[in-house]
N, CA, C and O atoms as CSV, one atom per row, in Angstrom:
chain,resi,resn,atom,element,x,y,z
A,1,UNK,N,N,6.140,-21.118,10.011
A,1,UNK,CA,C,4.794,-20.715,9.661
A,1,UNK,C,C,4.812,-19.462,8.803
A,1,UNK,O,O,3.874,-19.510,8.007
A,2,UNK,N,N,5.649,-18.185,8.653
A,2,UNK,CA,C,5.725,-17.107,8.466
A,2,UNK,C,C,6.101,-17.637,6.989
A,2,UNK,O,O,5.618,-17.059,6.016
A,3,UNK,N,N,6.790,-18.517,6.860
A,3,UNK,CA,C,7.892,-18.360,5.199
A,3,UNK,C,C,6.524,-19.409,4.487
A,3,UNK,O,O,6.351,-19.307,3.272
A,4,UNK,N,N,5.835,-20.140,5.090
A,4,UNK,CA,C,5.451,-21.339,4.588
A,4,UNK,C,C,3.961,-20.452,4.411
A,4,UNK,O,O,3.461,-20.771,3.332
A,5,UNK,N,N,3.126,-19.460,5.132
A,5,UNK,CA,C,2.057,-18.922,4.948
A,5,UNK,C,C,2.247,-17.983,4.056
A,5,UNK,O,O,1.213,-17.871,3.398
A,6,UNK,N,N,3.683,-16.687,3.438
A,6,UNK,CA,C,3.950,-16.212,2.314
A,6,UNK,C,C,3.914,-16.833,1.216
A,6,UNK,O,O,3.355,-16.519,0.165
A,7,UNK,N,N,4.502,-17.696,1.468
A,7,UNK,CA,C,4.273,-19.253,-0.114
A,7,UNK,C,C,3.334,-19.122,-0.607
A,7,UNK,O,O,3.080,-18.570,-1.677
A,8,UNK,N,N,2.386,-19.851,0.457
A,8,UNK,CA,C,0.804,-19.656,0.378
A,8,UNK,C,C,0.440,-18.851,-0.720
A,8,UNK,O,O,0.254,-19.197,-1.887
A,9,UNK,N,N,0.350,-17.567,-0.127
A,9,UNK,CA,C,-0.286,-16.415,-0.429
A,9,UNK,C,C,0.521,-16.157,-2.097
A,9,UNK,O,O,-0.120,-15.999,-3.136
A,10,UNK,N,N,2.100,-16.168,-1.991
A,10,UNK,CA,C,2.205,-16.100,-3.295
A,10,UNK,C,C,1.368,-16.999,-3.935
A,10,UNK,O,O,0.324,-16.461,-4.302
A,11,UNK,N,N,1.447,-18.066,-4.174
A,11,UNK,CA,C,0.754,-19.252,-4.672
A,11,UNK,C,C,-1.005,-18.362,-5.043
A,11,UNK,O,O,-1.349,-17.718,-6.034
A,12,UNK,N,N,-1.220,-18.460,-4.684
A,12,UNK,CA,C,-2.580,-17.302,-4.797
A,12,UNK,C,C,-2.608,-16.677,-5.380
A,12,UNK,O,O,-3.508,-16.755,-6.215
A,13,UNK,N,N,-1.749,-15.636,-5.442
A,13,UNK,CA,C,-1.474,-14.248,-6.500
A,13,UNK,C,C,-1.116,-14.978,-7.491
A,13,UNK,O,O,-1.685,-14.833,-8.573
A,14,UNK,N,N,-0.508,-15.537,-7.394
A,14,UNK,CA,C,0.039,-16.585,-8.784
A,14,UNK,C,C,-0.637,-16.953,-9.620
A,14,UNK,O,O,-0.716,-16.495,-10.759
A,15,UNK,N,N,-1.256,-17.896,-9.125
A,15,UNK,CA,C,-1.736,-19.216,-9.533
A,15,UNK,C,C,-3.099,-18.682,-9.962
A,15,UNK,O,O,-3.669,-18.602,-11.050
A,16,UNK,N,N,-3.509,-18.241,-8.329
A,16,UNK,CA,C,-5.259,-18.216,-8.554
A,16,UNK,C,C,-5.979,-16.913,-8.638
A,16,UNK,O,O,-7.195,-16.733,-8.696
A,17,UNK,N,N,-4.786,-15.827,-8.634
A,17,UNK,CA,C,-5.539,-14.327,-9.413
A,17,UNK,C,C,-6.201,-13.988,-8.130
A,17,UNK,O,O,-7.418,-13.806,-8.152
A,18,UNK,N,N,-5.427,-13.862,-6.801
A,18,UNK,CA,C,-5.669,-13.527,-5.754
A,18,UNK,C,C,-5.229,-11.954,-5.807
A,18,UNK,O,O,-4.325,-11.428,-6.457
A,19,UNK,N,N,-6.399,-11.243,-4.685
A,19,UNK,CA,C,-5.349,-9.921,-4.960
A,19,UNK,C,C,-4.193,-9.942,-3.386
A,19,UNK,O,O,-4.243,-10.950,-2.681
A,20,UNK,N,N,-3.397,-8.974,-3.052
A,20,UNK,CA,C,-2.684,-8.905,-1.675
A,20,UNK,C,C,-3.688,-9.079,-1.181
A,20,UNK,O,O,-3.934,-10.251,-0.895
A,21,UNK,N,N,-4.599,-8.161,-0.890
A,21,UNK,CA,C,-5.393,-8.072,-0.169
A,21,UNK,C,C,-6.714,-9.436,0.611
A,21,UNK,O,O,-7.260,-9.546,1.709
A,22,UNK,N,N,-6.739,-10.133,-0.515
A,22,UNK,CA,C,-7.220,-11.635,-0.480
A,22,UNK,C,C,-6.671,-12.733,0.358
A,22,UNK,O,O,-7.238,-13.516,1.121
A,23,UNK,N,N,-4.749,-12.515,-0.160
A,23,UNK,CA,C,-3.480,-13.131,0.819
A,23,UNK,C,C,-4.038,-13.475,1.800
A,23,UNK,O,O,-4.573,-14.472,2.284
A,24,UNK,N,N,-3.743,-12.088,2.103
A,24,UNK,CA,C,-3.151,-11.212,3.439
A,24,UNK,C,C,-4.421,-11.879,4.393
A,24,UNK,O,O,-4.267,-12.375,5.508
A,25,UNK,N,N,-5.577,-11.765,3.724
A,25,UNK,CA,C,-7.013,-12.097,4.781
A,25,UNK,C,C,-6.881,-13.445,5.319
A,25,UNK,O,O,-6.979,-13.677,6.524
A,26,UNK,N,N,-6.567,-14.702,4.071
A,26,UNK,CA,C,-6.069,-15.752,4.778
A,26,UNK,C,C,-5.024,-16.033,5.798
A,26,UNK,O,O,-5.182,-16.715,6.810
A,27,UNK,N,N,-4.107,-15.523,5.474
A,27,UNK,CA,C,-2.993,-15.604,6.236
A,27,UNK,C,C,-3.491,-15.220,7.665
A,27,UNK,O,O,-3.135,-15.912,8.619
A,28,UNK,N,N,-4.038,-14.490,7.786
A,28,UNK,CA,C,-4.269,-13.500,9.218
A,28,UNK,C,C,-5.274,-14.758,9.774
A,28,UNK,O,O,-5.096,-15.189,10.914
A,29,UNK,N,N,-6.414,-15.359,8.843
A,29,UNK,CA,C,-7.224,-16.058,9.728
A,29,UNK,C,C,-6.783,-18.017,9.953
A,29,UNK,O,O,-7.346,-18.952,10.523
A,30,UNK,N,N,-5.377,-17.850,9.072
A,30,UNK,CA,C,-4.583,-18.350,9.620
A,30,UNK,C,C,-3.305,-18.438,10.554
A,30,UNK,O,O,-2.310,-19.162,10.605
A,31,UNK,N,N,-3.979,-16.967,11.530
A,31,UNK,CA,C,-2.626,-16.688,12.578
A,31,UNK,C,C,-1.473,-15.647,11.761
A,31,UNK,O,O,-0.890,-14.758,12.382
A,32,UNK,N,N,-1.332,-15.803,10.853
A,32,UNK,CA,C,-0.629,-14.511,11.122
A,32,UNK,C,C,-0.301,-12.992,11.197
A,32,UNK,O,O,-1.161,-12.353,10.592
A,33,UNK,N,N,0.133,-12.641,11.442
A,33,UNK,CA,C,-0.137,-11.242,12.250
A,33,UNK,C,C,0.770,-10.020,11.951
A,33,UNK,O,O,1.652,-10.117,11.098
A,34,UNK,N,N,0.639,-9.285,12.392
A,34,UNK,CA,C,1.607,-8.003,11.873
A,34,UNK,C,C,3.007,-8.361,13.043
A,34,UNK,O,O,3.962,-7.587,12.978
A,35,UNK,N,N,3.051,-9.146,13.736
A,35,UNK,CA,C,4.195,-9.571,15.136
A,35,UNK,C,C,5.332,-10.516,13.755
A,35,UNK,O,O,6.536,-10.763,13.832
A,36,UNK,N,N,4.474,-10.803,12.755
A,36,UNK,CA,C,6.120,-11.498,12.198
A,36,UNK,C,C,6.617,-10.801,10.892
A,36,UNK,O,O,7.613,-11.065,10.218
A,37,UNK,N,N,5.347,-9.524,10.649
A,37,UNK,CA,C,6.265,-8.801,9.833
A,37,UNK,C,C,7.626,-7.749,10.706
A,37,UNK,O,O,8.548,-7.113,10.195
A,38,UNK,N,N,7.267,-7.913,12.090
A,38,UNK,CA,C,8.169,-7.228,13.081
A,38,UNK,C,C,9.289,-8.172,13.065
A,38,UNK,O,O,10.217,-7.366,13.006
A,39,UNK,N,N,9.859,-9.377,13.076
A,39,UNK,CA,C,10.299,-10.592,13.249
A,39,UNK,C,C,11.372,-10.777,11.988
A,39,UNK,O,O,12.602,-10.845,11.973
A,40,UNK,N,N,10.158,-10.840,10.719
A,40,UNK,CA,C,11.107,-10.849,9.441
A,40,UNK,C,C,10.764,-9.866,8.688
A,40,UNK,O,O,10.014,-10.181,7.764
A,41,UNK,N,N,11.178,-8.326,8.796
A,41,UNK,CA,C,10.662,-7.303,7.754
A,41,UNK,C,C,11.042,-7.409,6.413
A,41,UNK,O,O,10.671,-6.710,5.470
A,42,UNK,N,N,11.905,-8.459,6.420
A,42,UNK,CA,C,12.519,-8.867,4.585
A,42,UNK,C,C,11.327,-9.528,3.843
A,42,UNK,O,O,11.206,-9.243,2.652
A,43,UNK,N,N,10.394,-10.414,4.435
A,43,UNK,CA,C,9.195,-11.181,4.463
A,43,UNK,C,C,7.680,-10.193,3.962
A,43,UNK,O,O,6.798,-10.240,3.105
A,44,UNK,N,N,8.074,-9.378,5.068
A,44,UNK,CA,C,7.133,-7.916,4.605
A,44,UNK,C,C,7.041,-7.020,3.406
A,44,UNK,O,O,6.162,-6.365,2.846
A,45,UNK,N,N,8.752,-7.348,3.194
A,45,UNK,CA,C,8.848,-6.267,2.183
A,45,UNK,C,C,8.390,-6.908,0.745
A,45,UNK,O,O,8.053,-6.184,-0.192
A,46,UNK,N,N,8.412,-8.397,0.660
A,46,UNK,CA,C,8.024,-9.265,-0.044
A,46,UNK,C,C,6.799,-9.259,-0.455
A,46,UNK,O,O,6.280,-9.124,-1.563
A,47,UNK,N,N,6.359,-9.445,0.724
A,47,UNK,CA,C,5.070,-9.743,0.429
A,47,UNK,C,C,4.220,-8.005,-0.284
A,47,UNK,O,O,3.325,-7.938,-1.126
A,48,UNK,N,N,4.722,-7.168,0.233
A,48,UNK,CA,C,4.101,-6.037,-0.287
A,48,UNK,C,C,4.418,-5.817,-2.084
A,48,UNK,O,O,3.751,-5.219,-2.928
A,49,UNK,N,N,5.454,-6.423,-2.176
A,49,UNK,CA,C,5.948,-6.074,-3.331
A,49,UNK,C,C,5.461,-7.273,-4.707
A,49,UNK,O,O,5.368,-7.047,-5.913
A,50,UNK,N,N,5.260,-8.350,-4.063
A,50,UNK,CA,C,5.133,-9.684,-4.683
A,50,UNK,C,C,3.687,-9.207,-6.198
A,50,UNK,O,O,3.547,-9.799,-7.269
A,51,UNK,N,N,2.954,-8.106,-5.725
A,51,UNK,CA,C,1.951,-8.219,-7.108
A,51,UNK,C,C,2.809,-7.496,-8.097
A,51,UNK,O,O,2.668,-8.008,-9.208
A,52,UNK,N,N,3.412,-6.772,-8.098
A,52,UNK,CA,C,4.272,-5.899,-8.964
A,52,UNK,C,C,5.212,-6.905,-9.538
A,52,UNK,O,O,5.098,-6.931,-10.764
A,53,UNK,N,N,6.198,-7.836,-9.032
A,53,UNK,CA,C,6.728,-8.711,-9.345
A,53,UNK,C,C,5.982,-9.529,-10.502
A,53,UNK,O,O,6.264,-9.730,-11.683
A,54,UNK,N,N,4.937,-9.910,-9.700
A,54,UNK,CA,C,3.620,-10.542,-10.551
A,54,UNK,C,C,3.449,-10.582,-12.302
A,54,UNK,O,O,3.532,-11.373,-13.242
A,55,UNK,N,N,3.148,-9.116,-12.001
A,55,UNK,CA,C,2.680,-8.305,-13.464
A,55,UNK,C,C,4.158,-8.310,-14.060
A,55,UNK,O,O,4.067,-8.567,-15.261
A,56,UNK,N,N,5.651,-8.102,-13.631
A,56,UNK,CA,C,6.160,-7.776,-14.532
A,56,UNK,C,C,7.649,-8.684,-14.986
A,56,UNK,O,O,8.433,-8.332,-15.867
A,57,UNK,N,N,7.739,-9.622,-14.332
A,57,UNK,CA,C,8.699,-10.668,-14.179
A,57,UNK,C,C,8.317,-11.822,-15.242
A,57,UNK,O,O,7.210,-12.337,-15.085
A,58,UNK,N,N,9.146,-12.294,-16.344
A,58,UNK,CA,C,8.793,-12.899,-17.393
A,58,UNK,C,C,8.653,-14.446,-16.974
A,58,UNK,O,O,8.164,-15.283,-17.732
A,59,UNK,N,N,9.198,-14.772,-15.515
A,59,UNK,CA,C,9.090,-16.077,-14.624
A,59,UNK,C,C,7.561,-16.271,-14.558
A,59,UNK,O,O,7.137,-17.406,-14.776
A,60,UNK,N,N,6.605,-15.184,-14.252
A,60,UNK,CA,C,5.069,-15.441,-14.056
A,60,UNK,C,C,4.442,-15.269,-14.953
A,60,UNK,O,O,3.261,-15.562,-14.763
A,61,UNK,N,N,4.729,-14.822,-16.145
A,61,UNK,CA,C,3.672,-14.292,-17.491
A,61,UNK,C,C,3.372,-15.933,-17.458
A,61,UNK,O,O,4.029,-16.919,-17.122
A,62,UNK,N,N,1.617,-15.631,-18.145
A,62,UNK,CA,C,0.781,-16.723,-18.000
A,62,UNK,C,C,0.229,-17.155,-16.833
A,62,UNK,O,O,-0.330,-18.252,-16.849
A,63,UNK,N,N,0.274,-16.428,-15.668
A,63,UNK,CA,C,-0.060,-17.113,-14.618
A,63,UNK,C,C,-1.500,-16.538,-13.942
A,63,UNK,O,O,-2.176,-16.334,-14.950
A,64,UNK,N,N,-2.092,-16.275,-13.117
A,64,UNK,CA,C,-3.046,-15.794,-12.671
A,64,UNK,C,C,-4.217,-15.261,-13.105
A,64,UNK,O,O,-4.871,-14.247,-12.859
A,65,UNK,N,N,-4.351,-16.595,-14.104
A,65,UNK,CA,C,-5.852,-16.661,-15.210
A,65,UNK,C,C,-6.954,-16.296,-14.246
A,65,UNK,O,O,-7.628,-15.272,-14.354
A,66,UNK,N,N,-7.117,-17.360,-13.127
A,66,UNK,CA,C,-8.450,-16.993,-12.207
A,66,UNK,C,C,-8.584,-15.920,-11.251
A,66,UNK,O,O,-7.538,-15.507,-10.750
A,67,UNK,N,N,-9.686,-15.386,-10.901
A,67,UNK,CA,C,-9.982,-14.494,-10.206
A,67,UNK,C,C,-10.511,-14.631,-8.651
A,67,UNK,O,O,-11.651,-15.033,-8.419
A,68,UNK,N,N,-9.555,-14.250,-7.564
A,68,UNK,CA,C,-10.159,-14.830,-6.163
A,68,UNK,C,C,-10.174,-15.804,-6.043
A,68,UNK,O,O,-9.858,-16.710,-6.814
A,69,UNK,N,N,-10.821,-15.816,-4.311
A,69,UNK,CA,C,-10.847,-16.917,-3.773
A,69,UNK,C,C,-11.928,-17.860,-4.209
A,69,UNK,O,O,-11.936,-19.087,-4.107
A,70,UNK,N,N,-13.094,-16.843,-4.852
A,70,UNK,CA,C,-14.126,-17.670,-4.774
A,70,UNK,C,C,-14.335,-18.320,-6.153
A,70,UNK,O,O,-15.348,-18.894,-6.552
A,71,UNK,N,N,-13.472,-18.167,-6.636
A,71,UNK,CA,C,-13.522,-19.160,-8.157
A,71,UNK,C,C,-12.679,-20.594,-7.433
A,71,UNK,O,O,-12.399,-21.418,-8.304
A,72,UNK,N,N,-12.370,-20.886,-6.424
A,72,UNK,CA,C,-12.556,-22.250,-6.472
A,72,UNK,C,C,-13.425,-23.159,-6.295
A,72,UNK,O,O,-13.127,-24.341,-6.466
């Protein structure tokens, strides 16, 4: 659930111009919790880092045309 709900959330930032903060809200009201950034802190460190990646990794240029959740 932990590796497969980060996906997620990347997928979001990605794709759909999610901010962390957007993620993070799903994820939580899909169960997860600050107990599996205790579990996998490599996961944590990811996920904190993943918008910076975002903006500057030539793998994502072009990506995160839309804005939020609520542009779907």
């Amino acid at each position: 659930m932990t590796v497969l709900g980060m996906a997620i959330a990347a997928y979001r930032m990605a794709d759909e111009g999610w901010s962390a903060e957007e993620a993070m809200k799903e994820m939580q009201a899909f169960g997860f919790s600050t107990v599996q950034h205790v579990i996998c802190p490599g996961l944590a460190e990811y996920e904190e880092n993943f918008p910076e990646r975002l903006k500057k990794k030539p793998a994502f240029q072009g990506l995160a045309s839309r804005k939020g959740p609520q542009s779907n």
